[in-house]
PDB file of N, CA, C and O in Angstrom:
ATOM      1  N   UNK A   1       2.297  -0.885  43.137  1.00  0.00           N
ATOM      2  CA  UNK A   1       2.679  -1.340  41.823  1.00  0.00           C
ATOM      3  C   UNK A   1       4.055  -1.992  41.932  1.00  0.00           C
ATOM      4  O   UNK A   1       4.979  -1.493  42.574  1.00  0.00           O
ATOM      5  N   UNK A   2       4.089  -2.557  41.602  1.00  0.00           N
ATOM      6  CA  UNK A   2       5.542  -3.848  41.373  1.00  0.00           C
ATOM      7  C   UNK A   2       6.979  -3.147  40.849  1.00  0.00           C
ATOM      8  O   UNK A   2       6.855  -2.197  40.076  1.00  0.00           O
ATOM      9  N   UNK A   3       7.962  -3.451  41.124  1.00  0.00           N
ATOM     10  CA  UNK A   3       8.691  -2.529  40.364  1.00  0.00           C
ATOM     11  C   UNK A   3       8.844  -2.642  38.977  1.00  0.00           C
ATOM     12  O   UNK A   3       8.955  -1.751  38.135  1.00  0.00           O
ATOM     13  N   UNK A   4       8.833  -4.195  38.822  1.00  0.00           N
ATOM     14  CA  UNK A   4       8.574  -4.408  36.998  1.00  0.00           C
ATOM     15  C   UNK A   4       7.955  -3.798  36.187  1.00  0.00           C
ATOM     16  O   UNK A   4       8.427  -3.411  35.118  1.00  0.00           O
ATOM     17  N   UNK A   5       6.399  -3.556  36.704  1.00  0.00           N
ATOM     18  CA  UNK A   5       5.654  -3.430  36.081  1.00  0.00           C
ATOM     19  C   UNK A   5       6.128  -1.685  35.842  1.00  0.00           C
ATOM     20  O   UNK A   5       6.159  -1.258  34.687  1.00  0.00           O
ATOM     21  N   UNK A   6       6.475  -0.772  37.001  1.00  0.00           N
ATOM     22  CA  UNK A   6       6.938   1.055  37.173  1.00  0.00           C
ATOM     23  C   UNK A   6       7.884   1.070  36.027  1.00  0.00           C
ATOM     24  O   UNK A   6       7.919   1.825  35.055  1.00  0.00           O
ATOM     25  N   UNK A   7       8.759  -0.083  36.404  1.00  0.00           N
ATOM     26  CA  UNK A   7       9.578  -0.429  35.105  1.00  0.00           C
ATOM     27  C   UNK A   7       9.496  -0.272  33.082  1.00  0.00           C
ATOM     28  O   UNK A   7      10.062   0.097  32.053  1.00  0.00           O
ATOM     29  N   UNK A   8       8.606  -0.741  33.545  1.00  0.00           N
ATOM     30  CA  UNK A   8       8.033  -1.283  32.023  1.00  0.00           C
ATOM     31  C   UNK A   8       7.508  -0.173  31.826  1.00  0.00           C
ATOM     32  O   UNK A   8       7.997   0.373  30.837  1.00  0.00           O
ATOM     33  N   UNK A   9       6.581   0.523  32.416  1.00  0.00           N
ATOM     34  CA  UNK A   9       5.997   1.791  32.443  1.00  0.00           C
ATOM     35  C   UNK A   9       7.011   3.147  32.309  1.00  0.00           C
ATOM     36  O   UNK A   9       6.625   4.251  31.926  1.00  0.00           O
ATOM     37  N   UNK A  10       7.943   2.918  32.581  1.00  0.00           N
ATOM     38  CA  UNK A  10       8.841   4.169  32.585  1.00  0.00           C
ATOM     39  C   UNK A  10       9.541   4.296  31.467  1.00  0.00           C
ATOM     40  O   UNK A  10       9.936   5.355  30.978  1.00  0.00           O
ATOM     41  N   UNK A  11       9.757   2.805  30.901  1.00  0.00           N
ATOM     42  CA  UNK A  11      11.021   2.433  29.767  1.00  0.00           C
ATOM     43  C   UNK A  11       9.654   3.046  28.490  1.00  0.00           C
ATOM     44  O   UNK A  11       9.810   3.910  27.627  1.00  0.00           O
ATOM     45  N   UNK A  12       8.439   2.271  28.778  1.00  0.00           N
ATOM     46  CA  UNK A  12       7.495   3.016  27.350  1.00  0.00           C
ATOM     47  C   UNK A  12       7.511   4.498  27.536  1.00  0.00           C
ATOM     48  O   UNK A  12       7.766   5.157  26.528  1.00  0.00           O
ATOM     49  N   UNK A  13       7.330   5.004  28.422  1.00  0.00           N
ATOM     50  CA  UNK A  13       7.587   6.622  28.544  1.00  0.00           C
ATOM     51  C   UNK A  13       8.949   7.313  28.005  1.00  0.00           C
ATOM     52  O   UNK A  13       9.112   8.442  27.544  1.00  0.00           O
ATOM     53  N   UNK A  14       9.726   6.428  28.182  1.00  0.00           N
ATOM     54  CA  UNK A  14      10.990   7.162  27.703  1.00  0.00           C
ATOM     55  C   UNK A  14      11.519   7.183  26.583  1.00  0.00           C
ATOM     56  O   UNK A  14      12.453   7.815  26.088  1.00  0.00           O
ATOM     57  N   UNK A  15      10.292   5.846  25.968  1.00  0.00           N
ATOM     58  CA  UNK A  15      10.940   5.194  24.321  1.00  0.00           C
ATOM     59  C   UNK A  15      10.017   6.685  23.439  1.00  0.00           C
ATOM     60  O   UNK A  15      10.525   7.316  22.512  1.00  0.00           O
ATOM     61  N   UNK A  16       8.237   7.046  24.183  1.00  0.00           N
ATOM     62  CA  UNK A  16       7.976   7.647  23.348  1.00  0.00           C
ATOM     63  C   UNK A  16       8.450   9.161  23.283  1.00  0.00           C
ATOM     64  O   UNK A  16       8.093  10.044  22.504  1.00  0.00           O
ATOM     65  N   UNK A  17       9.676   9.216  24.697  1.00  0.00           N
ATOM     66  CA  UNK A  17      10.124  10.683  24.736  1.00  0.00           C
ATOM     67  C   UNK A  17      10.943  11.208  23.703  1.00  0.00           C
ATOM     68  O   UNK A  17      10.868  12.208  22.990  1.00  0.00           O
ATOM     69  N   UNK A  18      12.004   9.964  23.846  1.00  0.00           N
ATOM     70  CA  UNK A  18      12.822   9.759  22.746  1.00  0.00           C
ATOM     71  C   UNK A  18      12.103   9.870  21.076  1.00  0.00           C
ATOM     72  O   UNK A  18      12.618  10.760  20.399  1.00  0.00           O
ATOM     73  N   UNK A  19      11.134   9.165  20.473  1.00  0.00           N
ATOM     74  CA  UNK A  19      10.716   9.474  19.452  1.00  0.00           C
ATOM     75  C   UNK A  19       9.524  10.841  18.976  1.00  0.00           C
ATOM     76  O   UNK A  19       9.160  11.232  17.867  1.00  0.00           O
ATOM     77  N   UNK A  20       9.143  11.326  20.486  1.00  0.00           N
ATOM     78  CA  UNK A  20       8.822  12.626  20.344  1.00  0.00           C
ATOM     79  C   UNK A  20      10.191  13.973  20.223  1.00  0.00           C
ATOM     80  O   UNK A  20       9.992  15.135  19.869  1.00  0.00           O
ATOM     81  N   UNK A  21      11.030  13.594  20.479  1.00  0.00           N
ATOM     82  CA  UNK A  21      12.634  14.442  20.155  1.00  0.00           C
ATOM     83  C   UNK A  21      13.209  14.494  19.005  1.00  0.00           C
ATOM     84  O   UNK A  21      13.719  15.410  18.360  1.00  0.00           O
ATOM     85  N   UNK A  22      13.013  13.030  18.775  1.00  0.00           N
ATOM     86  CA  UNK A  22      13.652  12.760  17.007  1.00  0.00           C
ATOM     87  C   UNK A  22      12.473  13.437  15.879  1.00  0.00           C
ATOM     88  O   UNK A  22      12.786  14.004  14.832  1.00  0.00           O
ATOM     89  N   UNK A  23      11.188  13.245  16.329  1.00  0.00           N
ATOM     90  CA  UNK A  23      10.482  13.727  15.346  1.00  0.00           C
ATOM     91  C   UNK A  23      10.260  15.323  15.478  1.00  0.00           C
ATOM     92  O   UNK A  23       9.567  15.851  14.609  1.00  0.00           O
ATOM     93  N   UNK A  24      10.907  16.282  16.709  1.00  0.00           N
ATOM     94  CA  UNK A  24      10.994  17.252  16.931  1.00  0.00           C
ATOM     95  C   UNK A  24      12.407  17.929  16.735  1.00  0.00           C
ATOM     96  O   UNK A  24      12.473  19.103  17.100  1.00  0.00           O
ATOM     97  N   UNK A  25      13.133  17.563  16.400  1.00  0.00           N
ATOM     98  CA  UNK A  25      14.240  17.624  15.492  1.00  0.00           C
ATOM     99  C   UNK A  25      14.902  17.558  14.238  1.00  0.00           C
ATOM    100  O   UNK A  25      15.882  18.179  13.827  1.00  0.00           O
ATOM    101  N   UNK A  26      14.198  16.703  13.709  1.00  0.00           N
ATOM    102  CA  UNK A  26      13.828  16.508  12.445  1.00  0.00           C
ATOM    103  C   UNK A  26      13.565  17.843  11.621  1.00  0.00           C
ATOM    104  O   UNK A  26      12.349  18.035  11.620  1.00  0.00           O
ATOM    105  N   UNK A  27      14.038  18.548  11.126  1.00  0.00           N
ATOM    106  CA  UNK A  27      14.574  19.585  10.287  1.00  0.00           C
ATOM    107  C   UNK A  27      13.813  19.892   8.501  1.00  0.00           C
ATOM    108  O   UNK A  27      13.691  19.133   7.540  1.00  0.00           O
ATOM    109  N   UNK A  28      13.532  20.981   8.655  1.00  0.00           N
ATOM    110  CA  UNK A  28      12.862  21.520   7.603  1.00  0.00           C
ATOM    111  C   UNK A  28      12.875  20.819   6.513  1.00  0.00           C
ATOM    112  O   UNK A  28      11.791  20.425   6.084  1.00  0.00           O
ATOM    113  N   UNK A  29      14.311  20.437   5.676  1.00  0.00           N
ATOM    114  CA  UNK A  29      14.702  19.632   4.462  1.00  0.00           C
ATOM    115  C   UNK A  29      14.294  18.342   4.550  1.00  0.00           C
ATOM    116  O   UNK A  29      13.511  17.929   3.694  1.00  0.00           O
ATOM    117  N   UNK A  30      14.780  17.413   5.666  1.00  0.00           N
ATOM    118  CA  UNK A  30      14.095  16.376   5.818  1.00  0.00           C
ATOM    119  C   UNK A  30      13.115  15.972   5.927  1.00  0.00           C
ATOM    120  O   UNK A  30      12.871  14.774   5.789  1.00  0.00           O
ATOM    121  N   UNK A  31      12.102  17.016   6.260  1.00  0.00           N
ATOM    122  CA  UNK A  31      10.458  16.330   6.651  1.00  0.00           C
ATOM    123  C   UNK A  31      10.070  16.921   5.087  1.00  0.00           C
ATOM    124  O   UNK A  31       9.204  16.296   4.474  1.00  0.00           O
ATOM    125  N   UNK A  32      10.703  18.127   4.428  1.00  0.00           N
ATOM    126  CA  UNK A  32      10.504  18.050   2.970  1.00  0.00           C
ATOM    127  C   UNK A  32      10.375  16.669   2.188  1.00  0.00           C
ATOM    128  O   UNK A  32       9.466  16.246   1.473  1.00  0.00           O
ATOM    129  N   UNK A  33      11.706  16.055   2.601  1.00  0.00           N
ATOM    130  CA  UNK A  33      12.524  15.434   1.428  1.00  0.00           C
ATOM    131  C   UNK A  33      11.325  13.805   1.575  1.00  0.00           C
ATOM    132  O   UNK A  33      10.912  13.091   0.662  1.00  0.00           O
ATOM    133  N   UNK A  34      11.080  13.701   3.050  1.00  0.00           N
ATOM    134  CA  UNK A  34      10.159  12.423   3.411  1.00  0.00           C
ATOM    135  C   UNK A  34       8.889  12.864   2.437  1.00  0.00           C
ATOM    136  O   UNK A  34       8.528  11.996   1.643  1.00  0.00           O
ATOM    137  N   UNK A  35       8.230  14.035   2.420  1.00  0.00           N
ATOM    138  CA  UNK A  35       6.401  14.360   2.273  1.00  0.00           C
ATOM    139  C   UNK A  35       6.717  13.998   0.812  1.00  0.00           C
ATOM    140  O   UNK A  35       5.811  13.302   0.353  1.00  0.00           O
ATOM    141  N   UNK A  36       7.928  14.294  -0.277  1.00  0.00           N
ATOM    142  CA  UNK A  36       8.300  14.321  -1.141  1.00  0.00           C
ATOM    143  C   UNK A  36       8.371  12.812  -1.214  1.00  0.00           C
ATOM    144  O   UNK A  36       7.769  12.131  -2.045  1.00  0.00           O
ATOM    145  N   UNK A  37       8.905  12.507  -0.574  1.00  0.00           N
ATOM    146  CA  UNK A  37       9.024  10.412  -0.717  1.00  0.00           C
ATOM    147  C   UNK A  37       7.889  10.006  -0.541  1.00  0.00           C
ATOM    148  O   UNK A  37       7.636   8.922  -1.066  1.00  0.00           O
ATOM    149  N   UNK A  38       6.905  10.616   0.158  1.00  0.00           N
ATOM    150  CA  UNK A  38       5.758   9.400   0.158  1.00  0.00           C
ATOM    151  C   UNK A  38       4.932  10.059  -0.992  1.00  0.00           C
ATOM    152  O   UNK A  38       4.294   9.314  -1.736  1.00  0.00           O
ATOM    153  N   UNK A  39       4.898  11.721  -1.227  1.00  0.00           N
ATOM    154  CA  UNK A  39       4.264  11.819  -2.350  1.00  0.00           C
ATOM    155  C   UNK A  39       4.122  10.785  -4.134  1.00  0.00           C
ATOM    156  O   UNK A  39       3.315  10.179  -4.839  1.00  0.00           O
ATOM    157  N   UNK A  40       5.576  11.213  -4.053  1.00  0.00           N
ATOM    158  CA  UNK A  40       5.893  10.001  -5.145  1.00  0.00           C
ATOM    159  C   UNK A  40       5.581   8.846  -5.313  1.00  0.00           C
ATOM    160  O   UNK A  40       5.207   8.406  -6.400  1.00  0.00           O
ATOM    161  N   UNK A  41       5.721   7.940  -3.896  1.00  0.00           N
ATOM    162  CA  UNK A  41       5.403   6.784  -3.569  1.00  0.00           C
ATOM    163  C   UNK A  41       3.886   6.803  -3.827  1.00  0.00           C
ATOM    164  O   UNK A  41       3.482   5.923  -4.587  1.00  0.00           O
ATOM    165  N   UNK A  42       3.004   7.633  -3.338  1.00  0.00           N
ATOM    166  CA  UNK A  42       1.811   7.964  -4.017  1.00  0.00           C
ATOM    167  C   UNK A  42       1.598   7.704  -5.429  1.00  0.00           C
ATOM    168  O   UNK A  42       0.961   6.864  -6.064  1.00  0.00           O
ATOM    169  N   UNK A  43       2.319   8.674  -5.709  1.00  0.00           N
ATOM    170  CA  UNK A  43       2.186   8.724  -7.147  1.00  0.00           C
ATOM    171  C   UNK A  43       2.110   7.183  -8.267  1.00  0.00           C
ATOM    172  O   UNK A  43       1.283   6.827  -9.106  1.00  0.00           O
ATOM    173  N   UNK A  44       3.323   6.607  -7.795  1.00  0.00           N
ATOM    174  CA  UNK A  44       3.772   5.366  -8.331  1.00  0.00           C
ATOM    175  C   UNK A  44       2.810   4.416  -7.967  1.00  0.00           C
ATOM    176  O   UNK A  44       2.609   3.665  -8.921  1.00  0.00           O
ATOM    177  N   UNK A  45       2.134   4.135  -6.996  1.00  0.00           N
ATOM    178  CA  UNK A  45       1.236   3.751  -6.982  1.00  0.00           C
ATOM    179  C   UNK A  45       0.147   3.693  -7.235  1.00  0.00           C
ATOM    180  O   UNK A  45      -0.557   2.688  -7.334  1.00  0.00           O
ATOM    181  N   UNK A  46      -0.250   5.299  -7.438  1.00  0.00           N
ATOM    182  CA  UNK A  46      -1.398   5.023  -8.560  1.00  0.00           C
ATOM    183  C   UNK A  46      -1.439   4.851 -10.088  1.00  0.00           C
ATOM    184  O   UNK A  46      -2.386   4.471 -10.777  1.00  0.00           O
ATOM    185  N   UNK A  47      -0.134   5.234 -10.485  1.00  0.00           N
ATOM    186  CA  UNK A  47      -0.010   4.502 -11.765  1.00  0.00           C
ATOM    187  C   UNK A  47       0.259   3.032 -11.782  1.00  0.00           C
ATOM    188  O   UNK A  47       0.147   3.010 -13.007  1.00  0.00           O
ATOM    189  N   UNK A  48       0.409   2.303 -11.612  1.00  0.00           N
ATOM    190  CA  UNK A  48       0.168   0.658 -11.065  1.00  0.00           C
ATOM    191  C   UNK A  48      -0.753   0.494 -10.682  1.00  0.00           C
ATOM    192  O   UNK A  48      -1.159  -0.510 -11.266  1.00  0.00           O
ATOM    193  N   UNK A  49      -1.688   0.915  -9.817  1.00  0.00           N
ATOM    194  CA  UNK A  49      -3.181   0.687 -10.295  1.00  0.00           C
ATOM    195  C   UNK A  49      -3.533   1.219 -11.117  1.00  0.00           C
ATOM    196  O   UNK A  49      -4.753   1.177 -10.961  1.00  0.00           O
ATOM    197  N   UNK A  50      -3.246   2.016 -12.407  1.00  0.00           N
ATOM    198  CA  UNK A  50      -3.864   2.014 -13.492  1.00  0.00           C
ATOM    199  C   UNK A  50      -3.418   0.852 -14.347  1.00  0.00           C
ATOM    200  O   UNK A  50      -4.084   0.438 -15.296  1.00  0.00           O
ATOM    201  N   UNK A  51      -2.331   0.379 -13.991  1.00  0.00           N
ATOM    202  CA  UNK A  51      -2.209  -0.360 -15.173  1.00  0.00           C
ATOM    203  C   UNK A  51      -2.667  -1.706 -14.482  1.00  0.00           C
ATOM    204  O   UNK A  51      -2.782  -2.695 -15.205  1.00  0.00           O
ATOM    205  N   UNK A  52      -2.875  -1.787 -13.444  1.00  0.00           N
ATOM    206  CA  UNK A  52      -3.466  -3.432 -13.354  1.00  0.00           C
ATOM    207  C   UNK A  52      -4.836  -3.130 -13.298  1.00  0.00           C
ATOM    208  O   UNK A  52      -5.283  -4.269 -13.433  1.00  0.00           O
ATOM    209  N   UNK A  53      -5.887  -2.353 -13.188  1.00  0.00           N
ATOM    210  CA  UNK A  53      -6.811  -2.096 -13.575  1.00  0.00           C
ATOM    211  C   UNK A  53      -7.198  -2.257 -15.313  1.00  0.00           C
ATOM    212  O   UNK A  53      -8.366  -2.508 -15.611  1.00  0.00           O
ATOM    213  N   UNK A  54      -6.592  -2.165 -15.946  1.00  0.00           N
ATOM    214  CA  UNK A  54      -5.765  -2.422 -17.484  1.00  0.00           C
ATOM    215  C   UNK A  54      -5.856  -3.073 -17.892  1.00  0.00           C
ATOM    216  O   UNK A  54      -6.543  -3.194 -18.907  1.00  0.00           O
ATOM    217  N   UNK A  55      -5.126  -4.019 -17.279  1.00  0.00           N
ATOM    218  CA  UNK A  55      -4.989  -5.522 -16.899  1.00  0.00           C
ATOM    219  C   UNK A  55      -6.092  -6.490 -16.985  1.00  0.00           C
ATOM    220  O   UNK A  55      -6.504  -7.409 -17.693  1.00  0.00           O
ATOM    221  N   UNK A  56      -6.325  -5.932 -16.078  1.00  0.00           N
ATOM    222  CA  UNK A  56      -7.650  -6.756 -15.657  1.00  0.00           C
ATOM    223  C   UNK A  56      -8.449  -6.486 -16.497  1.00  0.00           C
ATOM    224  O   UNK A  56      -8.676  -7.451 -17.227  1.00  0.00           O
ATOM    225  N   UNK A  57      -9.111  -5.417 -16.794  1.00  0.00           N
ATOM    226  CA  UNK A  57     -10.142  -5.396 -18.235  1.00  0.00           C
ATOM    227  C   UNK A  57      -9.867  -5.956 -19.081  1.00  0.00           C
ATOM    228  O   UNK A  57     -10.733  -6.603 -19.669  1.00  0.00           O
ATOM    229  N   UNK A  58      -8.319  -5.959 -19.591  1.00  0.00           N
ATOM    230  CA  UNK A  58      -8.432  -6.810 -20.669  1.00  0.00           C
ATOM    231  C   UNK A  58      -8.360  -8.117 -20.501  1.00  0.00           C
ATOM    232  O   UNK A  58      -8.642  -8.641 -21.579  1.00  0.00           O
ATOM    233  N   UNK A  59      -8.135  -8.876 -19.731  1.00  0.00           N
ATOM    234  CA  UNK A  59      -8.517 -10.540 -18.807  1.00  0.00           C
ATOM    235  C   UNK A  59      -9.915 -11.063 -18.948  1.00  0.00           C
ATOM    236  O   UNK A  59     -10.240 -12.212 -19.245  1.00  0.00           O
ATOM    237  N   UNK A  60     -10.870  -9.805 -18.629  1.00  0.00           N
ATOM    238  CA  UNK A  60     -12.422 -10.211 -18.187  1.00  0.00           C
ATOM    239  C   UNK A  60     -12.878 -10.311 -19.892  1.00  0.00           C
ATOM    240  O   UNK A  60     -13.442 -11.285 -20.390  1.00  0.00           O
ATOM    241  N   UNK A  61     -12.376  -8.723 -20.820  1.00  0.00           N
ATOM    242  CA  UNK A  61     -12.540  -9.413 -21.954  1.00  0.00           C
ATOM    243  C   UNK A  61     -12.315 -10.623 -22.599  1.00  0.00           C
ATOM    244  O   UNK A  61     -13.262 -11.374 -22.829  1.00  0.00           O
ATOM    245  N   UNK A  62     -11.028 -10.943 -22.961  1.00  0.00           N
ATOM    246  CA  UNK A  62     -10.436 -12.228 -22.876  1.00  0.00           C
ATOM    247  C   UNK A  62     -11.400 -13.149 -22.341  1.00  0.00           C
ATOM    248  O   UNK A  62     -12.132 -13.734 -23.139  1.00  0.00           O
ATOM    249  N   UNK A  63     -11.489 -13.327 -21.333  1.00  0.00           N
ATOM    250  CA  UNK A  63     -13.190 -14.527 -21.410  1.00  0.00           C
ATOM    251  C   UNK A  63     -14.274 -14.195 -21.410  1.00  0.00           C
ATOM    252  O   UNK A  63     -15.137 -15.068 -21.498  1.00  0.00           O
ATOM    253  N   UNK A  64     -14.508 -13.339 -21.349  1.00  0.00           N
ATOM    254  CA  UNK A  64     -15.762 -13.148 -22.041  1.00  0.00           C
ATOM    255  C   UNK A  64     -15.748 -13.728 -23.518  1.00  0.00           C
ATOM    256  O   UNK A  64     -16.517 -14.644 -23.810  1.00  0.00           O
ATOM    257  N   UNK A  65     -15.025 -13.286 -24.283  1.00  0.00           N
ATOM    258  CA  UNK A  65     -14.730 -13.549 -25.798  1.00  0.00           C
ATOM    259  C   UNK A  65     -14.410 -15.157 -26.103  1.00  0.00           C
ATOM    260  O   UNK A  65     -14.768 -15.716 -27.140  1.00  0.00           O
ATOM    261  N   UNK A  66     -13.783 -15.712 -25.180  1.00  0.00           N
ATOM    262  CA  UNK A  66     -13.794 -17.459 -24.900  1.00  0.00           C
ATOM    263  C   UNK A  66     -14.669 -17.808 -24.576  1.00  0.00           C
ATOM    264  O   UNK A  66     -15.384 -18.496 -25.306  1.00  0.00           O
ATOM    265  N   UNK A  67     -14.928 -17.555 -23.597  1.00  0.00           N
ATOM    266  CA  UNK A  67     -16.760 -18.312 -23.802  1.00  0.00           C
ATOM    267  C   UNK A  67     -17.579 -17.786 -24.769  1.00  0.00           C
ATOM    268  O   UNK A  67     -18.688 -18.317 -24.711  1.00  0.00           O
ATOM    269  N   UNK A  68     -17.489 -16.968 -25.625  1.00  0.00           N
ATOM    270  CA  UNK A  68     -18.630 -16.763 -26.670  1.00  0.00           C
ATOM    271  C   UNK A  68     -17.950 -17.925 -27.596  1.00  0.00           C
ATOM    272  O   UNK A  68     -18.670 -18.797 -28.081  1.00  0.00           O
ATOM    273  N   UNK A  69     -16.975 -17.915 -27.756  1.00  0.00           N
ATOM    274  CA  UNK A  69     -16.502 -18.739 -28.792  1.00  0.00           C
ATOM    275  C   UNK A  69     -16.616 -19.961 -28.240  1.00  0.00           C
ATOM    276  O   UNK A  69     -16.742 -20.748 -29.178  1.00  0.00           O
ATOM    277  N   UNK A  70     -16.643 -20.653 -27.007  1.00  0.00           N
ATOM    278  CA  UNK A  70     -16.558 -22.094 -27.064  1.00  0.00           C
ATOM    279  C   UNK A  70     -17.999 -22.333 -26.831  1.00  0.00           C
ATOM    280  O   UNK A  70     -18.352 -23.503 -26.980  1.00  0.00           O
ATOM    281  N   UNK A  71     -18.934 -21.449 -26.486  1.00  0.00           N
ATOM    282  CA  UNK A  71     -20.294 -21.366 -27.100  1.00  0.00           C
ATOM    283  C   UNK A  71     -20.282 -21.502 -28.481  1.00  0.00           C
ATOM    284  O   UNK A  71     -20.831 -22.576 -28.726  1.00  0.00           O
ATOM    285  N   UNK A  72     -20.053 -21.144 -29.154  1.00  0.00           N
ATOM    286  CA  UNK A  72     -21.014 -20.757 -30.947  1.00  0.00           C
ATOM    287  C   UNK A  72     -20.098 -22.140 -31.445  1.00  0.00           C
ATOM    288  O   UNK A  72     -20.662 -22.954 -32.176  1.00  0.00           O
ATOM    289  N   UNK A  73     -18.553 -22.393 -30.988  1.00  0.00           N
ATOM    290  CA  UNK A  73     -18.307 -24.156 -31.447  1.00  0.00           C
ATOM    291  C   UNK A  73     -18.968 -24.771 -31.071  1.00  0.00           C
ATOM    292  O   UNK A  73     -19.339 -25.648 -31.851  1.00  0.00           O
ATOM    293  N   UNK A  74     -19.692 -24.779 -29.422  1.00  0.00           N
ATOM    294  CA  UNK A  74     -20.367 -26.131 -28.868  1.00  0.00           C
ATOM    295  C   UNK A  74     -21.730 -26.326 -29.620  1.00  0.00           C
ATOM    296  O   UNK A  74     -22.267 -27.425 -29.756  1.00  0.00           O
ATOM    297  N   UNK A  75     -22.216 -25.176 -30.081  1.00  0.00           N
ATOM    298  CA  UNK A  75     -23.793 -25.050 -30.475  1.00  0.00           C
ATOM    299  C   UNK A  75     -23.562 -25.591 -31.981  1.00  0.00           C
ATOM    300  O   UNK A  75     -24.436 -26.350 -32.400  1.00  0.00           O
ATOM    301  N   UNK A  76     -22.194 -25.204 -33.071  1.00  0.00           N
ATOM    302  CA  UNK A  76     -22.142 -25.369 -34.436  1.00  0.00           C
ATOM    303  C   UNK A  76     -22.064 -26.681 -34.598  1.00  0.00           C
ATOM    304  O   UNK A  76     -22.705 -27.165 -35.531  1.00  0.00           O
ATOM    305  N   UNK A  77     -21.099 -27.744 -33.557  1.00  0.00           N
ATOM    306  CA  UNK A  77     -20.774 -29.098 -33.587  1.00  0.00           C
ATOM    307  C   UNK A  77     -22.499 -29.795 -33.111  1.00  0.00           C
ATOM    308  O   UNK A  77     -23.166 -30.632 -33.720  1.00  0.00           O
ATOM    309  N   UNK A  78     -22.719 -29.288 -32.214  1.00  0.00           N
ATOM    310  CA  UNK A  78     -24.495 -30.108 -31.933  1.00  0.00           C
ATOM    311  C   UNK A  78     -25.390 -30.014 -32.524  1.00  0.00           C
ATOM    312  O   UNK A  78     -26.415 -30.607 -32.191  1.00  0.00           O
TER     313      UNK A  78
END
């Protein structure tokens, strides 16, 4: 094997040693305070899809209700 390549191979080994340490260090409050951040982030997000879900129903109504109406003008004028 090349040394580049042992190289390259050693540096990814060491990058994921390093982020297996940090995430093994990472401390009671903090991995709280994150589950807590994405919970929310959860959260907030599904209220924003409720409301563009919302949204949108009332859009599809909205034409639906335009085309009935530029129906019953096109049919009243002919």
């Amino acid at each position: 094997m090349s040394q580049e390549i042992w190289r390259n191979k050693t540096e990814s080994i060491s990058s994921l040693d390093r982020l297996a340490r940090n995430t093994l260090t990472m401390d009671l409050p903090e991995a709280r305070n994150c589950r807590e951040a994405r919970e929310q982030s959860r959260k907030e997000m599904h209220v924003l899809n409720e409301k563009l879900a919302s949204q949108l129903e009332k859009v599809s109504i909205l034409l639906l209700l335009l085309l009935l109406l530029y129906n019953y003008c096109f049919i009243t004028i002919n």
